[in-house]
Backbone as a ProteinNet text record, in pm:
[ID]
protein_1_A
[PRIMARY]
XXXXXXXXXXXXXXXXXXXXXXXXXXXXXXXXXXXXXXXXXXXXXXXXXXXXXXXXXXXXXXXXXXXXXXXXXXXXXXXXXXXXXXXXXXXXXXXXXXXXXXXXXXXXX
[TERTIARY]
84.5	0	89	60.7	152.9	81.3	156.1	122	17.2	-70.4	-183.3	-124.9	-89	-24.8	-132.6	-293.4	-391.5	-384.3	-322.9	-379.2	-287.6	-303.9	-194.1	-111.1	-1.2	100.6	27.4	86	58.7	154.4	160.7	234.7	288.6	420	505.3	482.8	478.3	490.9	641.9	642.5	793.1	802.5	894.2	918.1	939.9	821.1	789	934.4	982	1105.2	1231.3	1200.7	1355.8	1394.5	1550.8	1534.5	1626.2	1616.4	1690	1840.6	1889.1	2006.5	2095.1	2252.4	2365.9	2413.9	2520.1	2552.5	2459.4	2342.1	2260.7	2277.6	2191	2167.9	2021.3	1985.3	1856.6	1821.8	1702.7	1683.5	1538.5	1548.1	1450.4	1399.6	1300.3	1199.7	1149.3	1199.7	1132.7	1032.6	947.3	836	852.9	811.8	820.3	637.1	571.9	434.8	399	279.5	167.5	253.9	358.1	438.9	462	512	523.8	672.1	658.5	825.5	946.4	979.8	1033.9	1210.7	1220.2	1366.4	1390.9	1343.5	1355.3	1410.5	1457.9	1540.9	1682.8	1824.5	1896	1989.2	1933	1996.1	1933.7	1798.1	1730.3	1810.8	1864.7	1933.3	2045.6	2116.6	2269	2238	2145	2147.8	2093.6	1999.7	1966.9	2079.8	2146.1	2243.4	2377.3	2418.8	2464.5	2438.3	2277.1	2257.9	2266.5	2237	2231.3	2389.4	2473.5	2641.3	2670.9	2590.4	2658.6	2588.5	2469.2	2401.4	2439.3	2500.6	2524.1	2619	2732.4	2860.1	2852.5	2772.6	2735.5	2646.4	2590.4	2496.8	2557.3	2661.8	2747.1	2666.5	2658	2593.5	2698.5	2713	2809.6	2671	2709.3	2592.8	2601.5	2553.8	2600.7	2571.8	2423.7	2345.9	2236.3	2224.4	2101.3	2061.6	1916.4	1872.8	1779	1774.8	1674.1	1568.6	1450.6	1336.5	1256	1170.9	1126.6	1072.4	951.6	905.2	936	1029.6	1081.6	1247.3	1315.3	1471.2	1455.3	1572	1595.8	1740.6	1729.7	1889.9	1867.9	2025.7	2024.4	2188.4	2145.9	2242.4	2273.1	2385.2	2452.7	2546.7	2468.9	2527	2684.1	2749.9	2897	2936.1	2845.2	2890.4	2739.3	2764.5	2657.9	2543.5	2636.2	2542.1	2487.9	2551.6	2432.2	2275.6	2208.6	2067.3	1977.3	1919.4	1793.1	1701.9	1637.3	1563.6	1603.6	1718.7	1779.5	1805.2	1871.4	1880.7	1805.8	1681.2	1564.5	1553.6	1522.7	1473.9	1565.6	1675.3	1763.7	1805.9	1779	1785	1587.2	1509.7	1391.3	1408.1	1479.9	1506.8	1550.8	1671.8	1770.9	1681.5	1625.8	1597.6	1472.9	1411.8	1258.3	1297.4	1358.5	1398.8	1448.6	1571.8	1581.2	1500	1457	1349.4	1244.7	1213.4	1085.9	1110.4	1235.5	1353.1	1360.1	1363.8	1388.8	1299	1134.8	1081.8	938.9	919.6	835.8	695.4	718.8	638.6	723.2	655.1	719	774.9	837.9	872.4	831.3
-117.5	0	123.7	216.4	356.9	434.3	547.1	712.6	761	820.5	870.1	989.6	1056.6	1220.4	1317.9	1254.8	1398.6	1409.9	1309	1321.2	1385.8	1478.9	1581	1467.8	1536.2	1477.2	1581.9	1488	1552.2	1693.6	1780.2	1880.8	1807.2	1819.7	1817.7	1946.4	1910.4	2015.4	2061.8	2177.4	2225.3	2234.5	2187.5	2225.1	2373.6	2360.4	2551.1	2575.3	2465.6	2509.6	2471.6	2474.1	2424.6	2552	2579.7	2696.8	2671.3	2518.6	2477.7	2493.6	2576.3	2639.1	2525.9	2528.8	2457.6	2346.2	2272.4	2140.8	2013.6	2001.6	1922.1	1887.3	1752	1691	1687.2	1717.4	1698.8	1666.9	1601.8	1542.9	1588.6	1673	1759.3	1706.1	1718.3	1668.5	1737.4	1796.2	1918.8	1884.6	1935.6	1879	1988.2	1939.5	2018.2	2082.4	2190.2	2217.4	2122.8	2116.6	1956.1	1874.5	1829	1714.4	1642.3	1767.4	1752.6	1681.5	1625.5	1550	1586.3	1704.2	1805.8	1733.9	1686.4	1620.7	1503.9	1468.6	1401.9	1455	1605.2	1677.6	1700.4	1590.3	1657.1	1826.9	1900.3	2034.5	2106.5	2043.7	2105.9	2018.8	1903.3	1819.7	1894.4	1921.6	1952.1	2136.3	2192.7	2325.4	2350	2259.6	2263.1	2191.6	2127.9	2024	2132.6	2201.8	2326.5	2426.7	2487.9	2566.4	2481.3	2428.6	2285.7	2299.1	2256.8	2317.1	2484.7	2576.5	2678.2	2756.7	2709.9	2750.1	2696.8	2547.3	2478.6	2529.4	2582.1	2665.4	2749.2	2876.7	2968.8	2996.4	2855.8	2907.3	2771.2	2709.4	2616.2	2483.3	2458.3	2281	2176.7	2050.1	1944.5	1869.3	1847.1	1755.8	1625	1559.5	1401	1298.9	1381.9	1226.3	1332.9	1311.9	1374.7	1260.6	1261.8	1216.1	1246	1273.8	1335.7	1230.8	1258.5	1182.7	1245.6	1171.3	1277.7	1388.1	1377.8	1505.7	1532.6	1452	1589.4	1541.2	1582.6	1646.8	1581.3	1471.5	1440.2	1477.7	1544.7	1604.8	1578.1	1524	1492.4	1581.4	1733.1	1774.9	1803.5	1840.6	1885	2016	2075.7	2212	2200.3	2279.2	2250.7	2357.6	2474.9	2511.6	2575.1	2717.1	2721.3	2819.1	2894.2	3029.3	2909.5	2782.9	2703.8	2727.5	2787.4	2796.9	2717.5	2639.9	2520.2	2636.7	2716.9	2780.6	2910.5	2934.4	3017.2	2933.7	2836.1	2747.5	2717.2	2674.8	2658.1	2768.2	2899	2978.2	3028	3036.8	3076.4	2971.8	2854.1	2740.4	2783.8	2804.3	2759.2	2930.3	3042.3	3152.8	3139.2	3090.5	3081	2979.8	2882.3	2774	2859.7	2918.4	2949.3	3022.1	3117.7	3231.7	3185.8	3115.7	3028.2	2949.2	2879.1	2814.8	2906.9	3020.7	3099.6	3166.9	3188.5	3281.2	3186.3	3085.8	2963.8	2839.5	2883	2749.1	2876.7	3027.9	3051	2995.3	2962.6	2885.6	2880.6	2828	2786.4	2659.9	2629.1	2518.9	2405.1
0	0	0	-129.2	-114	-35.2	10.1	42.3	-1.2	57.7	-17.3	-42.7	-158.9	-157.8	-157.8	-135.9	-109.5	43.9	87.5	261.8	335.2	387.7	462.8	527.7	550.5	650.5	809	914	1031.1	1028	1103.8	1149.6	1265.2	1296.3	1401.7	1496.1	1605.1	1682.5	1721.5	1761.6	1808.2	1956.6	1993.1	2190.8	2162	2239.3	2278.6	2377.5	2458.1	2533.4	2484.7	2400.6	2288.9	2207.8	2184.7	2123.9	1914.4	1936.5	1863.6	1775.6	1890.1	1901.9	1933.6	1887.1	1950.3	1896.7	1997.2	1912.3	1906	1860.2	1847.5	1704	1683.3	1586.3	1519.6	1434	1367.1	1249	1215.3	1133.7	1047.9	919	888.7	744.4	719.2	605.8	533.7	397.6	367.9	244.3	190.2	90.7	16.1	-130.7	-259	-202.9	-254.8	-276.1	-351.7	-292.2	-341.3	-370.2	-283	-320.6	-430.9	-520.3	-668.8	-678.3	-786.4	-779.8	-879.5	-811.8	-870.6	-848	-728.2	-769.8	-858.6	-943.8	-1015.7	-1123.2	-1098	-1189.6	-1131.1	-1240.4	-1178.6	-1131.5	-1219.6	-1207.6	-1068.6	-1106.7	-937.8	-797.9	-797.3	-703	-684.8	-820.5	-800.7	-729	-790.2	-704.2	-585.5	-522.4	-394.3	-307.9	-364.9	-296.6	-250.7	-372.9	-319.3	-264.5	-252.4	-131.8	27.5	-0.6	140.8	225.8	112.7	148.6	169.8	103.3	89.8	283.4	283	418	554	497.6	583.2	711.9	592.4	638.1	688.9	611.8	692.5	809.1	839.1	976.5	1080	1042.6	1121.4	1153.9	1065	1057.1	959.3	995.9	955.5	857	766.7	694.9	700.4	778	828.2	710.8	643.8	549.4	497.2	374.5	280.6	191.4	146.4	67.8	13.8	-128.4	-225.1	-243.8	-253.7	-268.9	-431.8	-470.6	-559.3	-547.9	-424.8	-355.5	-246.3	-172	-61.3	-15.8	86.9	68.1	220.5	255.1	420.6	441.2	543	549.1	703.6	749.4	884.4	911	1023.9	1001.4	1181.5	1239.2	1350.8	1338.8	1473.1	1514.5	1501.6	1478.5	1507.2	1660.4	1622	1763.6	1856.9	1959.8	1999.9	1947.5	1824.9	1739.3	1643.9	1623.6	1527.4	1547.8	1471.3	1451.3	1369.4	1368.4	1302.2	1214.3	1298.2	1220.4	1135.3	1141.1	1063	912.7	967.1	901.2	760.5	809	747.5	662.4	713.7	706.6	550	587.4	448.9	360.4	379.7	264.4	210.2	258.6	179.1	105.4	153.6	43.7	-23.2	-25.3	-121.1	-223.1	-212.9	-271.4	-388.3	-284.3	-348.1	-460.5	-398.9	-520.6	-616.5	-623.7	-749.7	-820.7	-757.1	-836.7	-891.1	-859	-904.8	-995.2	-972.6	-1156.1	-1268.8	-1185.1	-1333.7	-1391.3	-1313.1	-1337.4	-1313.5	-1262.2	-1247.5	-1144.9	-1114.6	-965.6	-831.8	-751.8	-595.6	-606	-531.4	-547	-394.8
[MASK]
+++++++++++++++++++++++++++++++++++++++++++++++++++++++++++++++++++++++++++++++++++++++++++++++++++++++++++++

């Protein structure tokens, strides 16, 4: 039996007392819109794969293990120190990402 791709995924909740700051480890799941299967392109792999590295660095995360799916991106990454930020993190990989993709494919991604 597959995935139903109309049926929402749950939302995760966030520890309201977590600040997801530091040398921690995490493990994040990101989805294309309407879980379209947009990596099944490699130029879109090879350029998200390099924002993934280029953010990584700059907001101090080690990239332990990634794996491209067709519709969504598992990256399992660790703080290296204690300004490591998760949601910064996030926050400037899904810019960097969007914007490119919206210059070159005209949609969200």
């Amino acid at each position: 039996m597959g995935l139903d791709k109309n049926m929402p995924l749950p939302k995760r909740p966030r520890l309201s007392s977590f600040n997801y700051r530091g040398t921690y480890t995490y493990f994040l799941t990101l989805l294309t819109k309407d879980r379209r299967p947009l990596f099944t392109n490699p130029e879109i792999v090879n350029i998200l794969l390099d924002f993934t590295k280029e953010v990584s660095e700059k907001e101090g995360f080690d990239i332990e293990a990634y794996c491209f799916m067709p519709d969504h991106l598992h990256l399992l990454l660790s703080g290296r120190n204690t300004k490591s930020d998760l949601a910064r993190f996030v926050n400037l990989f899904k810019q960097k990402s969007g914007y490119w993709f919206k210059q070159k494919y005209q949609g969200p991604i």
